[in-house]
C-alpha positions as a LaTeX table, in Angstrom:
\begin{tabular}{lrrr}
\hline
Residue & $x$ (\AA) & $y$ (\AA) & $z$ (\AA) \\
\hline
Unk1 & 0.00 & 0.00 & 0.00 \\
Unk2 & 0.98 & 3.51 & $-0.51$ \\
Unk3 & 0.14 & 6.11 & 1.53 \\
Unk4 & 0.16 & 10.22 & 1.04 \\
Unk5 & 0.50 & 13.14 & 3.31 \\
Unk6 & 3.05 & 16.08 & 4.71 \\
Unk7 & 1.49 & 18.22 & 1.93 \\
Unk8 & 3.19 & 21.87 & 1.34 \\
Unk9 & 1.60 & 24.68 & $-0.61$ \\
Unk10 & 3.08 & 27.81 & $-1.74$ \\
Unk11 & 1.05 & 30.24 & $-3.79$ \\
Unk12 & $-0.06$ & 33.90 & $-3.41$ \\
Unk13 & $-2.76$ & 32.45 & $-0.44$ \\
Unk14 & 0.46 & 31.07 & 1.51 \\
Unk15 & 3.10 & 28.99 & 2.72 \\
Unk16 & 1.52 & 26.00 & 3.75 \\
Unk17 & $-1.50$ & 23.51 & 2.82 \\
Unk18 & $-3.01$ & 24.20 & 6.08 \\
Unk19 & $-3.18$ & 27.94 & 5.28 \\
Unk20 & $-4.16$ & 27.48 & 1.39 \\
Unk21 & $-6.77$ & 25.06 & 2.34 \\
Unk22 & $-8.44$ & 27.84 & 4.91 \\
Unk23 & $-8.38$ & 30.97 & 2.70 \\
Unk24 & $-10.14$ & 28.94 & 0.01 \\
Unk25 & $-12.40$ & 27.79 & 2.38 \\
Unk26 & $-12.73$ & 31.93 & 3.19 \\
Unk27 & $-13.53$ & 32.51 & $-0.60$ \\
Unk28 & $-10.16$ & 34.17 & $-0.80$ \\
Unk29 & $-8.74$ & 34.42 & $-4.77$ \\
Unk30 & $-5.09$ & 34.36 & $-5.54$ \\
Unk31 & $-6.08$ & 35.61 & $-9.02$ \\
Unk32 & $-6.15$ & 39.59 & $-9.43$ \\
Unk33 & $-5.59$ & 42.58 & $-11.92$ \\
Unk34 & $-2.53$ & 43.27 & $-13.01$ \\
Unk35 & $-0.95$ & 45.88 & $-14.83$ \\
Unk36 & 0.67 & 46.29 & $-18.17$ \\
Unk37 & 1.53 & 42.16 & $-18.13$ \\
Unk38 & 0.89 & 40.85 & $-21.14$ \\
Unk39 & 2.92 & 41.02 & $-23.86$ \\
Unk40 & 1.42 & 44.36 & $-25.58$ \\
Unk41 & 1.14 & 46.12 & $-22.04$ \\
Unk42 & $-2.17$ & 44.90 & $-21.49$ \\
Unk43 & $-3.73$ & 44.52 & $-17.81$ \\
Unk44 & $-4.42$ & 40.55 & $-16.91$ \\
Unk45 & $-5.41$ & 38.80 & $-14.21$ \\
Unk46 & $-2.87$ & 35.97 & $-12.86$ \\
Unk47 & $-2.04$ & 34.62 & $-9.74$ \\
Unk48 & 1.70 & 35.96 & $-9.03$ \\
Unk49 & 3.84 & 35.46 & $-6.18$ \\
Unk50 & 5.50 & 39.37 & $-6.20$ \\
Unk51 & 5.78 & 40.45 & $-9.62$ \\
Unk52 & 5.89 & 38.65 & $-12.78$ \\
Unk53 & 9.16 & 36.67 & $-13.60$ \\
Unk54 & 10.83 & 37.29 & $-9.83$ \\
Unk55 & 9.72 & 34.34 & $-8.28$ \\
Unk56 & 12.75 & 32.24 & $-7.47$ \\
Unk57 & 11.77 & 29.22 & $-8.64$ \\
Unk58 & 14.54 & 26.98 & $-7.26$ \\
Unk59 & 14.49 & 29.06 & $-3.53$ \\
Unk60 & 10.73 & 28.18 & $-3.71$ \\
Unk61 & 11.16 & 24.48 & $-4.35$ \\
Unk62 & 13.71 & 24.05 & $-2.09$ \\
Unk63 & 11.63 & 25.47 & 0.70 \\
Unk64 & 8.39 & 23.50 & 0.07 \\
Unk65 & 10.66 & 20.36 & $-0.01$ \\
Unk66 & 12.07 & 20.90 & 3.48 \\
Unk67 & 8.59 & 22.26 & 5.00 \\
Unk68 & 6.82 & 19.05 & 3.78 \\
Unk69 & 10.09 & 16.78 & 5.00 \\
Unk70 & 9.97 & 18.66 & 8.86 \\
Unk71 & 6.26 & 17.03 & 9.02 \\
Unk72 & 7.56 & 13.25 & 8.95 \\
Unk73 & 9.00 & 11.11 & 11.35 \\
Unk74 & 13.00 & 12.14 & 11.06 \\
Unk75 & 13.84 & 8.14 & 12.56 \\
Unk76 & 11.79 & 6.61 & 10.10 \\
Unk77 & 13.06 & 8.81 & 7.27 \\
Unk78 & 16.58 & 7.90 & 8.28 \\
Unk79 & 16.56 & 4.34 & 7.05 \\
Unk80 & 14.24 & 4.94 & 4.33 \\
Unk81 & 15.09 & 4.37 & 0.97 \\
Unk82 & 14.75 & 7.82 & $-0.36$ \\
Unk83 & 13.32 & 9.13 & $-4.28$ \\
Unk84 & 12.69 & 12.53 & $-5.08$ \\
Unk85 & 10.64 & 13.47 & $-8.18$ \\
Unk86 & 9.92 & 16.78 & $-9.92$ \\
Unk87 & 7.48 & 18.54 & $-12.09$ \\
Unk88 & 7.70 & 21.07 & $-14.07$ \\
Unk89 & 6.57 & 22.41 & $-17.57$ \\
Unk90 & 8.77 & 25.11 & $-18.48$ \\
Unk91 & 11.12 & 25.27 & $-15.20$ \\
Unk92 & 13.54 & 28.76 & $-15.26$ \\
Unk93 & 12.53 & 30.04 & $-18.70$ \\
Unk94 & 12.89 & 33.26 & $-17.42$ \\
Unk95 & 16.74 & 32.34 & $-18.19$ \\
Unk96 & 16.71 & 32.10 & $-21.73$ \\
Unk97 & 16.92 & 36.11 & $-21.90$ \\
Unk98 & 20.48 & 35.06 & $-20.35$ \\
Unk99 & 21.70 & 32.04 & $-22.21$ \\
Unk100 & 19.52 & 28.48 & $-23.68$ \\
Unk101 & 21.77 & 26.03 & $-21.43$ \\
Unk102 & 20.46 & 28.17 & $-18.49$ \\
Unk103 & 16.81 & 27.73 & $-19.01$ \\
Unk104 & 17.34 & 23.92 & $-19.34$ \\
Unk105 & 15.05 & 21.63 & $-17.08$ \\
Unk106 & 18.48 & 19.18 & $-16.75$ \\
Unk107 & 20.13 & 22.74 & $-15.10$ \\
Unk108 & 16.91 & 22.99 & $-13.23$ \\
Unk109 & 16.92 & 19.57 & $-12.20$ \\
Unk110 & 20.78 & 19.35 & $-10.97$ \\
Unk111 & 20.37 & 22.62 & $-8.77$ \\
Unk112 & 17.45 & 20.66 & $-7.19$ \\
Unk113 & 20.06 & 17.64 & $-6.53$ \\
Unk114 & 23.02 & 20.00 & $-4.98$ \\
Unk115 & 20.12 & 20.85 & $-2.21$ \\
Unk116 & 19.34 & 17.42 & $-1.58$ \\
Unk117 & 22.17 & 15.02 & $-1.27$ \\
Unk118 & 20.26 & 12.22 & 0.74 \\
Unk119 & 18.01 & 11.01 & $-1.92$ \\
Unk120 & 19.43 & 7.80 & $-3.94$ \\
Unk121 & 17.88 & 9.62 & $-7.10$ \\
Unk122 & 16.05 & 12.53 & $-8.75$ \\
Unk123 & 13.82 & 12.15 & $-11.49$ \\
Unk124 & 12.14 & 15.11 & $-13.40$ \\
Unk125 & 9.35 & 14.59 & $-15.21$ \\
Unk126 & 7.55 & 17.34 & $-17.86$ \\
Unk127 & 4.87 & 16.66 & $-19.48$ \\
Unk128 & 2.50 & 19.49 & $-20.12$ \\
Unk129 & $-0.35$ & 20.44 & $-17.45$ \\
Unk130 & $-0.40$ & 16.76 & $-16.28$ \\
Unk131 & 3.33 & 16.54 & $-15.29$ \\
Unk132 & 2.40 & 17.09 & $-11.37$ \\
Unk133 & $-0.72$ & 14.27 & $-11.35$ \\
Unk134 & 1.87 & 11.61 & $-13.69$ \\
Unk135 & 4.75 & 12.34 & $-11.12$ \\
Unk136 & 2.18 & 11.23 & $-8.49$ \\
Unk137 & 1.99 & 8.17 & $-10.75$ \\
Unk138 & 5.52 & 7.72 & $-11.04$ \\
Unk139 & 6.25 & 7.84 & $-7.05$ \\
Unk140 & 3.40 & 5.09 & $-6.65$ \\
Unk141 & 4.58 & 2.54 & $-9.07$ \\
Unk142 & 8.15 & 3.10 & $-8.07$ \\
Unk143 & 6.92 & 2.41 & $-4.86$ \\
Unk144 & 5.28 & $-0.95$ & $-5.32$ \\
Unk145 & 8.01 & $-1.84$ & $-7.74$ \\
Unk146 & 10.28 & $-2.14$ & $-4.60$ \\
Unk147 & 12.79 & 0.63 & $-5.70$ \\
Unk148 & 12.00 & 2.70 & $-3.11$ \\
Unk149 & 9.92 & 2.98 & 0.84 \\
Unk150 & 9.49 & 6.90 & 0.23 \\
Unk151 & 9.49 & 8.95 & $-2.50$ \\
Unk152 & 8.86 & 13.03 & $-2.15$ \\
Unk153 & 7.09 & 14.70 & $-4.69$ \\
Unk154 & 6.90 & 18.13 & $-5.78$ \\
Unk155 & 5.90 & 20.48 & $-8.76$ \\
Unk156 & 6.95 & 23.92 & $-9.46$ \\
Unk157 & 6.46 & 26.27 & $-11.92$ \\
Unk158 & 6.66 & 30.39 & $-12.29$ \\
Unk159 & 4.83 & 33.04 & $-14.74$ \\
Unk160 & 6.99 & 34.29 & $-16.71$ \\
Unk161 & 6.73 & 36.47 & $-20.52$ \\
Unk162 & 7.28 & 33.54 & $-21.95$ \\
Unk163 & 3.85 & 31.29 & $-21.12$ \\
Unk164 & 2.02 & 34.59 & $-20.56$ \\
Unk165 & 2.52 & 35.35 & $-24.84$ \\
Unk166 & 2.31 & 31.91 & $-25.50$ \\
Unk167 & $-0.95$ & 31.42 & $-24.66$ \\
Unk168 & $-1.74$ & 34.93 & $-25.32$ \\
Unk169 & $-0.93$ & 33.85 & $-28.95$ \\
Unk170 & $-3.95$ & 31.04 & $-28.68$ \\
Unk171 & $-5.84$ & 33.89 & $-27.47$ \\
Unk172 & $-6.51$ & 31.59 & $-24.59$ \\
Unk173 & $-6.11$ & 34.35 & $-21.59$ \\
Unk174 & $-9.70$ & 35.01 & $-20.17$ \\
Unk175 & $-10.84$ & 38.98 & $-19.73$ \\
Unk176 & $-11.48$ & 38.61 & $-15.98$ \\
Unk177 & $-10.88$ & 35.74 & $-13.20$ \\
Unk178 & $-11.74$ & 32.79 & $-14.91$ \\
Unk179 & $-14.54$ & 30.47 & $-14.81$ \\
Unk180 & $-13.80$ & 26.36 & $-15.34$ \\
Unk181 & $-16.79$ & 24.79 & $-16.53$ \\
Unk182 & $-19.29$ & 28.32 & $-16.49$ \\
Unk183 & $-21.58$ & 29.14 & $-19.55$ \\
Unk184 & $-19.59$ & 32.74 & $-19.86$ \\
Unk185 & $-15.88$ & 31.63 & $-19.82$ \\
Unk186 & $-13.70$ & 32.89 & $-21.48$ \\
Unk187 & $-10.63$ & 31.46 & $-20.85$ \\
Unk188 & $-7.33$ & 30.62 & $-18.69$ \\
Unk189 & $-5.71$ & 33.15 & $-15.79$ \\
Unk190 & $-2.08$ & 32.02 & $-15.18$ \\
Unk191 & $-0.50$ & 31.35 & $-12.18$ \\
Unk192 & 2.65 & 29.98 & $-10.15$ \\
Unk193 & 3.34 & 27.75 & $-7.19$ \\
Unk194 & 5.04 & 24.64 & $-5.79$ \\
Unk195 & 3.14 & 22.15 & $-4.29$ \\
Unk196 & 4.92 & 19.05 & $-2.49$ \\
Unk197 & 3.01 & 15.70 & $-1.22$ \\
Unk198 & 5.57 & 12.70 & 0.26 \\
Unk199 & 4.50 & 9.14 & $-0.45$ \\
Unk200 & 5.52 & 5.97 & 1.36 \\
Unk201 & 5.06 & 2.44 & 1.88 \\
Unk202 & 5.39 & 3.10 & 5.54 \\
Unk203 & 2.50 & 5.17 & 7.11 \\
Unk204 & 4.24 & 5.62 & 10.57 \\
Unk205 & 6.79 & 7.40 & 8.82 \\
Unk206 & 3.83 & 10.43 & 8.96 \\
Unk207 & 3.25 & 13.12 & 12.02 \\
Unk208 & $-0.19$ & 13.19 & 10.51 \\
Unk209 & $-2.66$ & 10.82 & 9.66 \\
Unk210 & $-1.70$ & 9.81 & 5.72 \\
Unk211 & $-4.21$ & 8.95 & 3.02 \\
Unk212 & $-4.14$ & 6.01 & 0.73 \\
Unk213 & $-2.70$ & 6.53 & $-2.75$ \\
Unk214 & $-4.44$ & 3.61 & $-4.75$ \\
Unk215 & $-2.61$ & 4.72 & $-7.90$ \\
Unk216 & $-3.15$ & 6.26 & $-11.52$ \\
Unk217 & $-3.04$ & 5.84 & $-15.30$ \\
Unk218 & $-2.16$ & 8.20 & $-17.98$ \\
Unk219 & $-3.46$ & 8.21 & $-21.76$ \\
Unk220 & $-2.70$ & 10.40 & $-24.99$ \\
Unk221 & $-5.99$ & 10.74 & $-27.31$ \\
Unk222 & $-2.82$ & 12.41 & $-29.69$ \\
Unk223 & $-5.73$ & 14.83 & $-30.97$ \\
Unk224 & $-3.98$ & 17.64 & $-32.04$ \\
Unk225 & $-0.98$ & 19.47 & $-30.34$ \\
Unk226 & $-2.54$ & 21.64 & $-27.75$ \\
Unk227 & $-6.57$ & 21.32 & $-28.81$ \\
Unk228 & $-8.07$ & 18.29 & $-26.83$ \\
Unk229 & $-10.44$ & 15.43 & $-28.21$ \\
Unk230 & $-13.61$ & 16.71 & $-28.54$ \\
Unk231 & $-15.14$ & 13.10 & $-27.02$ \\
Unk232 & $-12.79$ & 13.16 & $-24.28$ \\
Unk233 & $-11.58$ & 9.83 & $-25.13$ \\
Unk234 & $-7.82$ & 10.53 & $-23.64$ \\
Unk235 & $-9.22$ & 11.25 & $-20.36$ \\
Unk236 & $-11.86$ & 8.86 & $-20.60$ \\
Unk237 & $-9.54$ & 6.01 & $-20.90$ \\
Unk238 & $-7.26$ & 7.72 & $-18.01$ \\
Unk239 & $-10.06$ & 7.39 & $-15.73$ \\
Unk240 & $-11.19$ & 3.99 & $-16.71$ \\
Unk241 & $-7.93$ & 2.11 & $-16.34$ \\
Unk242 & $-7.63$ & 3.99 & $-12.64$ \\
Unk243 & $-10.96$ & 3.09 & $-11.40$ \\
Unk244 & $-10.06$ & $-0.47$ & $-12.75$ \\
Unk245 & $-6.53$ & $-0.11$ & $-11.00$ \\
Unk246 & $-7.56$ & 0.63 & $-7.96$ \\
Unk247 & $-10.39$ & $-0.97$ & $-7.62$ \\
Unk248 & $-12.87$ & 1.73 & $-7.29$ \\
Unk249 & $-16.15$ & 2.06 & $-8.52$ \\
Unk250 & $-17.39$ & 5.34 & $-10.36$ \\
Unk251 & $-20.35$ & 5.64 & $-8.06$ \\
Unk252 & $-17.32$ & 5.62 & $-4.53$ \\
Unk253 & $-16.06$ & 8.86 & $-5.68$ \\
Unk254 & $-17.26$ & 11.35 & $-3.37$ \\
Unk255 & $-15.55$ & 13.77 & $-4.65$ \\
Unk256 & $-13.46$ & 14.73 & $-7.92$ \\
Unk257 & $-11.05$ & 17.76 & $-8.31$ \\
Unk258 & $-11.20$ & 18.46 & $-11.88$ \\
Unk259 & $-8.54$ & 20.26 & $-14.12$ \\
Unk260 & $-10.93$ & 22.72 & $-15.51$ \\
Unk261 & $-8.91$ & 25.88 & $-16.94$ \\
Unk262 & $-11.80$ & 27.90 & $-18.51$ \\
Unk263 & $-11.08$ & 27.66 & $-21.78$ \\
Unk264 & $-14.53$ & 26.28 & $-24.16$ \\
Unk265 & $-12.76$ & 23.23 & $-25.63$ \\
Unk266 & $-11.19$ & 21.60 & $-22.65$ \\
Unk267 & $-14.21$ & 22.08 & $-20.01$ \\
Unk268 & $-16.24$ & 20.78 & $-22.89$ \\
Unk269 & $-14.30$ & 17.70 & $-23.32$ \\
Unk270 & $-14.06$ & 17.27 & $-19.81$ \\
Unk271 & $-18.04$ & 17.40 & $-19.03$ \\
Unk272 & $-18.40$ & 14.79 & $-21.80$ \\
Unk273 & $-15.69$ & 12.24 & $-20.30$ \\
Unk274 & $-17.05$ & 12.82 & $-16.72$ \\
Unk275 & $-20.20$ & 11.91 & $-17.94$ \\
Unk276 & $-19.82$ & 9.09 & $-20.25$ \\
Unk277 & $-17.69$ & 7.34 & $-17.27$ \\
Unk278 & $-20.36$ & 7.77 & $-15.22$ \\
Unk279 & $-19.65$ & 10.99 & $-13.12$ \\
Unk280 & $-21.46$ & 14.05 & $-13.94$ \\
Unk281 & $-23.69$ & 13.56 & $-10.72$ \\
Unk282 & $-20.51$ & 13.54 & $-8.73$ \\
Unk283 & $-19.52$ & 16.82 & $-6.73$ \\
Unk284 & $-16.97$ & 18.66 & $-8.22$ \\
Unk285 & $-14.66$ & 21.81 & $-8.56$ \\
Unk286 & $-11.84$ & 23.57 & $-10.52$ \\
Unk287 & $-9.55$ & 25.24 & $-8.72$ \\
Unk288 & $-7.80$ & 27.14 & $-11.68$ \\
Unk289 & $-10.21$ & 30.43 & $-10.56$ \\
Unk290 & $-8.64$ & 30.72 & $-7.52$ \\
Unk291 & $-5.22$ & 29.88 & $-7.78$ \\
Unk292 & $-4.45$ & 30.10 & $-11.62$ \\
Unk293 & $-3.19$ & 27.55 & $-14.02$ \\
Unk294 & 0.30 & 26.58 & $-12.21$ \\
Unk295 & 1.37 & 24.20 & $-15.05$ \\
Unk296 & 3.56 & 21.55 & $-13.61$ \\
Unk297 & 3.00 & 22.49 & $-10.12$ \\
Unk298 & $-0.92$ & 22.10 & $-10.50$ \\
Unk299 & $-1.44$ & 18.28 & $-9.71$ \\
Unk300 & 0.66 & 19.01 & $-6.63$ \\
Unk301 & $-0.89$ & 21.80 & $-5.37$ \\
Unk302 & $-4.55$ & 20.07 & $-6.50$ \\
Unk303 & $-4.20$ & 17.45 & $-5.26$ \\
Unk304 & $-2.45$ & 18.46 & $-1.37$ \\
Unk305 & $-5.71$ & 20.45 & $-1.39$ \\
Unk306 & $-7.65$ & 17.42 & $-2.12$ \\
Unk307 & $-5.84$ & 16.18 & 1.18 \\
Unk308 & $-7.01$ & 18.41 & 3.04 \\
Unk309 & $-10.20$ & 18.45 & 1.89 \\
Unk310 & $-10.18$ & 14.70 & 2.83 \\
Unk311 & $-8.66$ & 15.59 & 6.47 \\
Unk312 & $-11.56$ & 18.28 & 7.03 \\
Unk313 & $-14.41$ & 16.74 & 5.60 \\
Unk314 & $-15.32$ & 19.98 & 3.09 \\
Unk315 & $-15.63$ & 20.16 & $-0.52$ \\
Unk316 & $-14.06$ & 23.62 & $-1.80$ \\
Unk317 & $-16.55$ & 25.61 & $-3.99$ \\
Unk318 & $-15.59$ & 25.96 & $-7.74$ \\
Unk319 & $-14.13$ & 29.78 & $-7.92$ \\
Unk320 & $-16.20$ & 31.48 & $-10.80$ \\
Unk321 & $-18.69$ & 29.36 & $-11.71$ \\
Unk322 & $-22.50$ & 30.34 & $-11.98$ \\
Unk323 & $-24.07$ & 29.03 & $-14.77$ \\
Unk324 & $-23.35$ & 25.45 & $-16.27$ \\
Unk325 & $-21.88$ & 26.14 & $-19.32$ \\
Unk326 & $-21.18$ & 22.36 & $-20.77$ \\
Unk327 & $-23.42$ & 20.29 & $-23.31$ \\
Unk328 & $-23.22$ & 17.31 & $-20.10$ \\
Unk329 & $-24.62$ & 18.56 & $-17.66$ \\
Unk330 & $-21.99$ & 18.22 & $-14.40$ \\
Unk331 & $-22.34$ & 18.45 & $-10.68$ \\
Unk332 & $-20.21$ & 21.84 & $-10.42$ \\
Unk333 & $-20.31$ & 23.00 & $-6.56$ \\
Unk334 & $-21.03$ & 26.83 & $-5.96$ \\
Unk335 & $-20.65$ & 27.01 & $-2.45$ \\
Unk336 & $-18.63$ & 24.81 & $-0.13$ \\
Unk337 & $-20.02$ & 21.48 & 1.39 \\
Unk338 & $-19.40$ & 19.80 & 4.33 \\
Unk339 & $-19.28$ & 15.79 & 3.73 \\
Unk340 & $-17.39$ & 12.80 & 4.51 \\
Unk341 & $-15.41$ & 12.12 & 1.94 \\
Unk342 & $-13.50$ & 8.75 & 1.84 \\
Unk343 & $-12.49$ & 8.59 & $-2.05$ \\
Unk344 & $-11.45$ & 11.57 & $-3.66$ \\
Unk345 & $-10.93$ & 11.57 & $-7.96$ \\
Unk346 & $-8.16$ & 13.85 & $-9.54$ \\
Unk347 & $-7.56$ & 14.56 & $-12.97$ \\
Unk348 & $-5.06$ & 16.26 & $-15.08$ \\
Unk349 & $-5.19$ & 17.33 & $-19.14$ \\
Unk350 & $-2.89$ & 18.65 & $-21.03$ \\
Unk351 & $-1.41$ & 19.63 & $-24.56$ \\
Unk352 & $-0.50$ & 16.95 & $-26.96$ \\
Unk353 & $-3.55$ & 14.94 & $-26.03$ \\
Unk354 & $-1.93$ & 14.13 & $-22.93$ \\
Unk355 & $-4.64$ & 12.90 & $-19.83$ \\
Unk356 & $-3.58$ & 11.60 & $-16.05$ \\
Unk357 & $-5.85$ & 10.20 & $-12.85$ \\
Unk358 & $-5.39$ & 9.28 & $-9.48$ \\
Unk359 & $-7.36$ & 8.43 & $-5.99$ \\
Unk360 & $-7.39$ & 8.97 & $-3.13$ \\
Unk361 & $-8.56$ & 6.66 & $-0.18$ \\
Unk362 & $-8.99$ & 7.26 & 3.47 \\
\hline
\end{tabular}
């Protein structure tokens, strides 16, 4: 069995899961106005940590690493045999107005390694807006494959000129906070974060009760190169082959914590796979309104919220939404709910087709 917990958030809300988790809870946004941004001056609304590009991207890792590692047992984590993955999209690419080699993800990845000598390995895994959820993946199968007792996981990524007129270019940045899965969306807000979650084969090895990570699956509907499949089939099968892998039903999930960026095409695909797999009665929420789109660190940060959602018993409202907006109808929440929730759904989509899953268990 693998278990999950020792969660760490950073994001404009805060350094901590504990703290994140509350000021949602408050209806606080980390998305807001800002000037002159976008790559003709205009005003957009992102989540930023200080201003745009200044986020120390390494500093930040580094720091959500060591906060989630001071929440385990230090004697069990002694004699554990010790992996550390990361996920990121587009890393320090900030750096590229210095010199290519800087802005690598293998330079991102080795200043990650200098900070953290004790692991046996590093892995870095980047793969689009799913590369947090499949590095949950990764630490779980490496886990029952015996290579390791704990693995740490975390995802970080910054807003930077370079994503902010890329998807400018798609015209893909909505006018106003965005709203996942609402009739009058109009498309993504940006953001930035790292979001850590440590998984183990040992659950004593936790200061806090740990959940049950019953695994994942990833698929590629190979669709087009950043528009997804308009029958969802990618995530479709995703979802399928977890609920098959871990032995869950779709009518357990109490809850799911959807990717929903705003944008028409991928909320539309995502209503239809939700509801040809059987979950569009299911209770469910983007958190891309609040927090932003955080790339690579998203399935981190999504899923240590889903956590604590387990730990509290409280399903987070969907930031933005008012109106369903989908041609399947979907159980979007618009207010937070207190229930017991015992299996928790995440999902993750992404350009090239790509599509990623996991649960949760108490």
């Amino acid at each position: 069995m693998v278990y999950a917990g020792a969660e760490h958030i950073i994001s404009p809300l805060g350094d901590s899961a504990e703290i994140n988790f509350q000021r949602l809870l408050e209806g606080e946004m980390a998305t807001q106005k800002h000037e002159g941004i976008g790559n003709k001056g205009e005003d957009l609304y992102a989540a930023v940590i200080g201003e745009v590009g200044a986020f120390d991207l390494v500093a930040g890792i580094e720091k959500s690493i060591k906060a989630s590692l001071a929440l385990l047992n230090q004697e069990v984590l002694a004699t554990s045999k010790k992996g550390l993955l990361l996920s990121t999209t587009k890393g320090e690419i900030e750096k590229l107005k210095e010199d290519a080699k800087g802005a690598s993800l293998l330079n991102f990845k080795q200043k990650i390694e200098e900070r953290f000598t004790d692991f046996d390995n590093c892995e870095l895994i980047s793969n689009a807006c799913i590369s947090g959820v499949l590095a949950l993946i990764r630490g779980h199968d490496l886990i029952v494959a015996g290579e390791y007792e704990t693995v740490v996981v975390s995802g970080a990524d910054m807003l930077s000129e370079f994503t902010l007129a890329g998807f400018q270019s798609f015209f893909a940045i909505a006018d106003d906070v965005c709203r996942p899965f609402d009739k009058n969306r109009t498309g993504i807000n940006l953001g930035e974060g790292v979001g850590t979650i440590v998984l183990s084969s040992n659950p004593n090895l936790f200061q806090q009760k740990p959940m049950k990570l019953l695994g994942g699956s990833a698929a590629n509907d190979a669709n087009h190169i950043s528009g997804p499949s308009r029958t969802g089939e990618g995530l479709y099968r995703s979802i399928h082959r977890t609920l098959k892998r871990a032995e869950v039903s779709a009518d357990e999930i109490d809850f799911l914590s959807a990717h929903g960026t705003g944008t028409n095409y991928n909320d539309e695909m995502e209503s239809i796979a939700f509801d040809r797999i059987g979950l569009n009665t299911v209770p469910m929420h983007s958190l891309k309104g609040a927090l932003g789109h955080t790339f690579g660190a998203a399935g981190l940060i999504e899923a240590a919220i889903c956590l604590q959602s387990m730990r509290n018993n409280v399903m987070l409202a969907s930031a933005g939404f008012l109106e369903e907006g989908t041609s399947c109808s979907i159980n979007v929440l618009q207010k937070n709910q207190n229930k017991e929730l015992k299996t928790v759904l995440k999902t993750a989509s992404g350009f090239g087709g790509c599509n990623a899953s996991i649960v949760f268990r108490k």
